[in-house]
N, C-alpha and C positions, 0 to 999 in steps of 0.2 A: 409580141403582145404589148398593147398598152394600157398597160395597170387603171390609167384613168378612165377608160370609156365604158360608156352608159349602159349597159344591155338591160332589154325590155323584155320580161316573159310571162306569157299570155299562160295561162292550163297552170298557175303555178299551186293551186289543193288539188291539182291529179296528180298522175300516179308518173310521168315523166318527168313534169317540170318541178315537182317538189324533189323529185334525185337530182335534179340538173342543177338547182341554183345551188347549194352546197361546192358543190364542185367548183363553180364560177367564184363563188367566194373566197374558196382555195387559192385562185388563180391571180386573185387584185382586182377583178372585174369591181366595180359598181352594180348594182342592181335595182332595178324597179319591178314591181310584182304590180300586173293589173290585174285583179279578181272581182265577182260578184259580189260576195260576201267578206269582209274584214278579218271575220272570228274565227272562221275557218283554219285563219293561216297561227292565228296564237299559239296555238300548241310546236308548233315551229321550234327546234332548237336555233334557227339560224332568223328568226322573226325579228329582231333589233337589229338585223345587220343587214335588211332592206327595206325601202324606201316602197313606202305600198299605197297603190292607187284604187280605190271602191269604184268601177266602172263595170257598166254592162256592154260590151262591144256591139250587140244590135241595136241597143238605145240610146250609146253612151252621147251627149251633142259636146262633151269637151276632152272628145277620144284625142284630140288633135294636140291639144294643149298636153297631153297624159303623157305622147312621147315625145315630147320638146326635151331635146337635147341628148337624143337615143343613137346610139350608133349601130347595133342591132337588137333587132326582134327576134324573138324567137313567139310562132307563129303556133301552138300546143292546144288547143281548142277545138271540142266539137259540141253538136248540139242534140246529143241521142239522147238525150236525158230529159230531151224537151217534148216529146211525143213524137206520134206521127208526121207532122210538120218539120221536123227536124233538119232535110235536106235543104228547105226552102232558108230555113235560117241560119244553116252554114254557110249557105250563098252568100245572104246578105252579111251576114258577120264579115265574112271573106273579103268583100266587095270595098264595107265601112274603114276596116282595118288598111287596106291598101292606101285608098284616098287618103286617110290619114298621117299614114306612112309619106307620103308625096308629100302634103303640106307640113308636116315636121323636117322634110330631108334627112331620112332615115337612109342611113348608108345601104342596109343589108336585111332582107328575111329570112329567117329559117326556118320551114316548116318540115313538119314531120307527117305523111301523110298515108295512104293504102297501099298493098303491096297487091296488083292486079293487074293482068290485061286489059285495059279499057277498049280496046278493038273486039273484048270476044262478051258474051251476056254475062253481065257480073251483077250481084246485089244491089239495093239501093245504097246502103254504106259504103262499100266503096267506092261505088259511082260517086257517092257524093263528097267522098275524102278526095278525088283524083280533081272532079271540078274546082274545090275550094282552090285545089295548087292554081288551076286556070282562070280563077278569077286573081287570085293573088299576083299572077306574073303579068294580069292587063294592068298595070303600074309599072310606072318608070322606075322603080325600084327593086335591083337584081333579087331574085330569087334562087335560093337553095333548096330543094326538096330531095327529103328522105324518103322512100317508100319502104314502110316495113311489114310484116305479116305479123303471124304470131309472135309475139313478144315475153319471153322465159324469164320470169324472176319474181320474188313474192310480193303482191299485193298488185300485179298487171291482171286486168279483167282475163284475158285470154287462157293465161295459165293459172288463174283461180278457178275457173271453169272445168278446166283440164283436171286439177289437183281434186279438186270439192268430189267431181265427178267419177273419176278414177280412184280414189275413196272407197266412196259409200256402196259403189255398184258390184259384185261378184259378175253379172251380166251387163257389158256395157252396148244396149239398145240405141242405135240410132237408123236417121238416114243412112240410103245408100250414098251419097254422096259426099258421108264421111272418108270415105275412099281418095275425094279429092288431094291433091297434094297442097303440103305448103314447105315456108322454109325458116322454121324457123332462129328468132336472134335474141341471144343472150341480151340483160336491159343495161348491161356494165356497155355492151359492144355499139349500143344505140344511143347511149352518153358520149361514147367517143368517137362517133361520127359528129356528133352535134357539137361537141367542144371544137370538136378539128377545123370543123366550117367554118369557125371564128379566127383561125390562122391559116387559112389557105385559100387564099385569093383564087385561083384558076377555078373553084368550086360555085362561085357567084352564078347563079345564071343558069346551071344545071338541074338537070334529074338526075337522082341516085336510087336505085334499088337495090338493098340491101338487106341480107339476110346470112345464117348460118353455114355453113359447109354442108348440111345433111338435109334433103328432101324428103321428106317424110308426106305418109296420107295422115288424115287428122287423128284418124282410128290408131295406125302404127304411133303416133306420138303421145295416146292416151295409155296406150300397151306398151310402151318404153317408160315414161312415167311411173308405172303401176310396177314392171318389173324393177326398177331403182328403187323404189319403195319396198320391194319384200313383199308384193300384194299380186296373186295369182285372178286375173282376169281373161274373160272371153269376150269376144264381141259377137252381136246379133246384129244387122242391117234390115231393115224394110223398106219395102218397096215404096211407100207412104208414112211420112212422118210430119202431120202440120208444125209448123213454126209458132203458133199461139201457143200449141200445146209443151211444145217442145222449151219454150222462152217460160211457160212458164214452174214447171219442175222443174228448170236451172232458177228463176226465180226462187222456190222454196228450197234448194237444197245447196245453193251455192252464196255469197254472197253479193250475185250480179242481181239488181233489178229487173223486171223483165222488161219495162222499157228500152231499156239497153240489152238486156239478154236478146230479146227478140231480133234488132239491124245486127247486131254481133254474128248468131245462128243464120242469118240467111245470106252473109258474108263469105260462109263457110261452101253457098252453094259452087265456086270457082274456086280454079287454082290459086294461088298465092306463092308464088316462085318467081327468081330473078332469071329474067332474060337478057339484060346485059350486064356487064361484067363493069361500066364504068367505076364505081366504087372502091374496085380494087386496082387501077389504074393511079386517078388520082389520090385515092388512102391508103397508101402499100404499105403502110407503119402499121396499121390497124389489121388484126389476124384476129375474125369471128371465131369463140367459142364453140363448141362442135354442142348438139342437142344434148348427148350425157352429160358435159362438163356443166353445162349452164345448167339445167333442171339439177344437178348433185350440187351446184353451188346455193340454187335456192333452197334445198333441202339442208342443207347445213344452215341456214339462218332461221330455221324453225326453232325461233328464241324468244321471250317479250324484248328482251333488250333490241331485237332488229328489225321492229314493226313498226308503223307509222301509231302511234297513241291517240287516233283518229274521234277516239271519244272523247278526249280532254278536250276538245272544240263543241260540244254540246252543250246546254244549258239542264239536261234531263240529271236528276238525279242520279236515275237506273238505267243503263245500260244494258243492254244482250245482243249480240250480234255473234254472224263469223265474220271472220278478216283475216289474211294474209297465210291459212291454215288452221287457225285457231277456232275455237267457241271460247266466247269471251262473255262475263257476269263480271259488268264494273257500275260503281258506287260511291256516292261522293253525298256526303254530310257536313254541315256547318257546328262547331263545337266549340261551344264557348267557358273553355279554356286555351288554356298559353299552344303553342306548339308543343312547347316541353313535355307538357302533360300529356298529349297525347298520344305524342313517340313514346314514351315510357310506358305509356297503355297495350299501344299494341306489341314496342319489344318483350312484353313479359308474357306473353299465350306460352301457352305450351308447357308442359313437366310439371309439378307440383300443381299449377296454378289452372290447370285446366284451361278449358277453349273457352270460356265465359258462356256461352250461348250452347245450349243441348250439348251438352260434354257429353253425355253418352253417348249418343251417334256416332260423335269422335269414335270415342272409346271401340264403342262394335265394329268400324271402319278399321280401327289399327287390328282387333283381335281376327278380321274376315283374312285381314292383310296377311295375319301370321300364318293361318292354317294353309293360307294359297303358298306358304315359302318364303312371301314377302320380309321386310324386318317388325310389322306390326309396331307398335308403341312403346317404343323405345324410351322413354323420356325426355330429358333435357340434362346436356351437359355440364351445362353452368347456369346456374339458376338467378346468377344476379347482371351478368354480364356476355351479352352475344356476340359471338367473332366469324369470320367468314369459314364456311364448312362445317358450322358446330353443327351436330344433331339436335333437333328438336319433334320429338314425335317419329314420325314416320316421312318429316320433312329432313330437310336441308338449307341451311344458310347457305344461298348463292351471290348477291349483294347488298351490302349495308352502307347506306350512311348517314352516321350517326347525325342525330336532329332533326332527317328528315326522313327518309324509304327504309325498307326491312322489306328483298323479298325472299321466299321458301321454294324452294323447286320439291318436288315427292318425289322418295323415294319407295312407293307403293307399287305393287304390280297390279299393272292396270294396262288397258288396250292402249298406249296412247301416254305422254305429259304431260302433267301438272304442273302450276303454279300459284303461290298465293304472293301478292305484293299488297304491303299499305304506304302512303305517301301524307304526308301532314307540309300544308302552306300554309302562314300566317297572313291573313285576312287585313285588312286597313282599319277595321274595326277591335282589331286588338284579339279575334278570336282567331280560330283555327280552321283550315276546311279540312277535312281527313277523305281520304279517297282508299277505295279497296277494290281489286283487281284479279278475279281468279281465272286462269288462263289454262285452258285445254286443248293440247294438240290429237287429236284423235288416230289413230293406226288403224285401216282402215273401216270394214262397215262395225265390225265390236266396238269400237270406239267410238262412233256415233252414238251406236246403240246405250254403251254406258254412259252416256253422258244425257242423252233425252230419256232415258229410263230414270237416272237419278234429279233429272231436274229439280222436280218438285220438292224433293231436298234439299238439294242446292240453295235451289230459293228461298227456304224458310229459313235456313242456318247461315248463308251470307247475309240476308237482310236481319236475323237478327244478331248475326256477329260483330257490324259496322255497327247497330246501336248499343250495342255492351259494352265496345271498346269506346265510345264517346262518353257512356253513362259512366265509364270506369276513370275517363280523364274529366272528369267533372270531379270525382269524388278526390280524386288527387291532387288535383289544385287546390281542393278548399281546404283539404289537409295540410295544406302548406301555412 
């Protein structure tokens, strides 16, 4: 490897190339990030330690200039997010990218692309992920492709689908052509094909398909799933299932758009399985995770700590969304006092001092907690100073540090995990922004259900919790 060269990656606010560059950074690579949008990428732990280019690749006119002095690309881009028109404009994307490639003399591409038959009727997603490789390889510049299917790990469309779905449904209705096979690959095993292609010359130039040890039909991988989970499900098939309708209750009940939900489900109508074995030839180091292992890996990262913080790139105040397994209620206020004051605001909730905002609620929440078995409202261990573990309420100190984060994990029995996090950054203006974070991992449809049942609660007692804990670090600065 040589520590100095360039690499260029395209898709780096999705969901592959934001795991990929870390990794390249790991490694001594250099890095240039070409993206849409700039802000996106802020939230980034690793955002200062790439070189980021604002381009649109179907419109960009100084895509050329963008990778002067690229030694590889990595090729992560699609356009389902663009509407119906989407295939036309991954063509062209495809087409601009290459060209470009040739007038920079770009050594190498690497794209990641569909795991399908193209000889037998396949989706338009596919089709159109299989041509993009074909427009890409009418360049004099060698081509690498990946083809992969389902892709296992938190926060990939495929298996959010999967996860959201196998969830909520005690009956999971679909097509019959859920039946279809695929194969799918861990997202740890699909980084280290794509690193690998950066030190293994004989790879230039080829196709690879690649996928997990286990074939599975769609249906058995939502029923495996669901059994890792501790979540008893049955499946029903029909004979007719439209794809608007279908795109769009993954729409409301997943975190996929139905723009994309929609080319995603009809992707589903073909197999997705490898038919040749090249991959394991030329990457014999490389041993895919089997379906258990990868879905039990992602299941153990159902943490905030191992989510992308995909809302600290917003400009919105308030936040609601799912992502990554979660239902997430996050909040971000400007407070003008110190930092100091702020953290000292919200490190004191809890024990003596109450929740600031409808302590009662609290209160009935801790006493519902006790009568379930739970440990209900417990207090606060140390009333002047927080340390990791300490009891607070029917919480837990899980991480602190001090100046800035406090978060809570619950110790409440409930369908599903909690968490509360607050974060204070000091502002250029001399104030404070205070950010607040309550984080639900749901177990399966109970946990839904407790969580869209208490909404409206929610609502009223986190937005007026972030203003009581501001109004409280106002009061305490002036005190000073």
């Amino acid at each position: 490897m040589d520590p100095k060269k360039l690499i260029l990656v395209t898709g780096a606010t999705g969901y592959i190339g934001g795991h990929l560059i870390p990794h390249l950074l790991e490694r001594g690579y250099r890095v240039r990030c070409l993206v849409r949008d700039t802000t996106r990428l802020q939230s980034r732990v690793w955002f200062s330690q790439v070189e980021i280019i604002q381009c649109d690749i179907i419109n960009c006119k100084t895509l050329g200039k963008a990778m002067e002095g690229v030694s590889t690309a990595y090729y992560l881009i699609h356009s389902m997010a663009q509407g119906r028109r989407y295939h036309k404009l991954d063509l062209s994307a495809a087409g601009n990218f290459a060209s470009a490639a040739i007038t920079a003399s770009v050594e190498h591409i690497i794209y990641l692309g569909g795991l399908a038959d193209p000889n037998t009727k396949i989706g338009l997603h596919m089709r159109s992920r299989i041509q993009t490789g074909d427009v890409l390889r009418q360049g004099r510049v060698p081509v690498t492709e990946f083809r992969a299917g389902v892709i296992i790990g938190p926060g990939s469309i495929s298996f959010e689908m999967i996860r959201y779905l196998a969830e909520q449904f005690p009956l999971l209705v679909g097509p019959r052509w859920l039946h279809n096979r695929s194969q799918p690959i861990a997202t740890q095993n699909v980084l280290d094909y794509l690193l690998a292609a950066l030190e293994t010359p004989d790879c230039m130039g080829k196709i690879f398909e690649i996928g997990g040890p286990n074939i599975l039909t769609y249906a058995e991988a939502m029923l495996e799933y669901a059994r890792l989970r501790g979540l008893k499900r049955r499946l029903l098939t029909l004979p007719i299932a439209p794809i608007r309708l279908m795109a769009y209750w993954v729409d409301k009940l997943t975190p996929i758009p139905v723009r994309i939900a929609a080319p995603l489900i009809e992707g589903m109508r073909s197999d997705s399985v490898v038919r040749d074995d090249a991959a394991q030839r030329v990457f014999p180091h490389i041993q895919p995770s089997d379906y258990e292992a990868a879905v039990s890996s992602a299941l153990s990262q159902l943490s905030p700590t191992q989510i992308e913080p995909v809302w600290n790139s917003s400009s919105s105040p308030v936040i609601i969304i799912k992502h990554a397994g979660f239902l997430i209620d996050f909040r971000k206020i400007c407070v003008e006092a110190t930092p100091a004051a702020v953290y000292q605001a919200f490190t004191g909730l809890g024990g003596k001092h109450g929740w600031l905002y409808q302590d009662g609620l609290w209160k009935l929440r801790g006493l519902l907690d006790w009568l379930m078995g739970g440990p209900g409202m417990r207090g606060r261990q140390d009333e002047t100073e927080l340390r990791l573990g300490q009891v607070v309420d029917f919480y837990r100190v899980e991480a602190l540090e001090p100046g800035q984060m406090l978060r809570l994990r619950a110790d409440l029995k409930a369908p599903g995990d909690g968490w509360m996090e607050w974060q204070v950054r000091p502002q250029p203006t001399g104030d404070a922004q205070l950010s607040q974070g309550a984080f639900f991992a749901p177990k399966g449809l109970p946990g839904f259900l407790y969580w869209y049942i208490l909404f409206p609660v929610h609502r009223l007692v986190f937005a007026g919790l972030i203003n009581r804990i501001a109004r409280l670090a106002i009061e305490i600065q002036q005190s000073k």
